[in-house]
N, C-alpha and C positions, 0 to 999 in steps of 0.2 A: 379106251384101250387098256392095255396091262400096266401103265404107268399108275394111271388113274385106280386102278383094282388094287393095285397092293398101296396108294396115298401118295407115290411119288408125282412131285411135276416133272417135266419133262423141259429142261429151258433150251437147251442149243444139241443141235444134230450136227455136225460136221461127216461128208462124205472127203474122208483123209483122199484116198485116188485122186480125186479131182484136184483137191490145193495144190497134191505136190505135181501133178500136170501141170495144173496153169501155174506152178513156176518155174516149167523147163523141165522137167525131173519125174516123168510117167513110171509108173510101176504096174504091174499085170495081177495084183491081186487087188480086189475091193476089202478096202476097210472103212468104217462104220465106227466116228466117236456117238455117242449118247451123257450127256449129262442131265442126269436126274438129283432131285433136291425134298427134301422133307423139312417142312418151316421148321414147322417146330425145335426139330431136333438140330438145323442151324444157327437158328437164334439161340438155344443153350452153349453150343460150341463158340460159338465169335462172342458171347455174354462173360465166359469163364477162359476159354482156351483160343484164341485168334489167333495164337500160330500154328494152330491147325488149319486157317483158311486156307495154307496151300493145298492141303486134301478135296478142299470144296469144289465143289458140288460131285458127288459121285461120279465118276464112269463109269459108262459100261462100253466094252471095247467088241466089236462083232468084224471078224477078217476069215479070207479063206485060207485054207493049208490042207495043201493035197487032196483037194475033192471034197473038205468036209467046212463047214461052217462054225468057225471058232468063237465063244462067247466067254468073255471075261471081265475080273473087274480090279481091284487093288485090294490085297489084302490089308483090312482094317485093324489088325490086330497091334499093330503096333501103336497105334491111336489110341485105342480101348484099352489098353494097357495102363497110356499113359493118365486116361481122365476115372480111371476107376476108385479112385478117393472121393470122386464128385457122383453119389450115390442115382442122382435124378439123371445126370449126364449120361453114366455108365449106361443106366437100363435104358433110357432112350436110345443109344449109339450101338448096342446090345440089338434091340428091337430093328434099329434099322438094317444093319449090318447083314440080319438074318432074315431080314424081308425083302432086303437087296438079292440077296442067293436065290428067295422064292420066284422072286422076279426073274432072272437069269435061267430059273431052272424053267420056268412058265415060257420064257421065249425059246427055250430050246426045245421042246417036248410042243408046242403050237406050229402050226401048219402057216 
């Protein structure tokens, strides 16, 4: 799939709709968590920077609004800001950051 084409894994799908259903609490739009993971460039991050694990593993967010299919993910910049002293780090985080957008832009523009 597209995960695999741009090197991300894909570790857990959460269909948000449904949990907050089965806890009482339905909502009429489907949302769509995706966490996706690049080894490499985790194992730099939790080697040099572990309090960035709370960032971990990427998302990517896919819900509806008004008719149209919304795809989103966390802006990394404040991340990459903060590891850009750490030259290997940066352009890994760099690399993924902008292959994550490819990815997002590949699910949106795919049938």
């Amino acid at each position: 799939g597209l995960c695999e084409k741009h090197k991300f894994a894909l570790l857990q799908t959460y269909n948000y709709h449904e949990i907050v259903a089965g806890k009482g609490f339905p909502i009429s739009r489907k949302v769509f968590i995706y966490e996706v993971c690049q080894a490499k460039t985790a194992s730099l991050m939790l080697t040099t920077n572990p309090e960035f694990s709370i960032f971990m593993p990427c998302k990517i967010a896919l819900y509806e609004m008004d008719g149209k299919t919304i795809i989103s993910t966390m802006n990394m910049e404040i991340v990459l800001k903060a590891v850009e002293q750490n030259s290997e780090l940066y352009a890994e985080a760099i690399s993924l950051f902008n292959t994550l957008k490819t990815l997002i832009h590949s699910l949106a523009t795919s049938n």
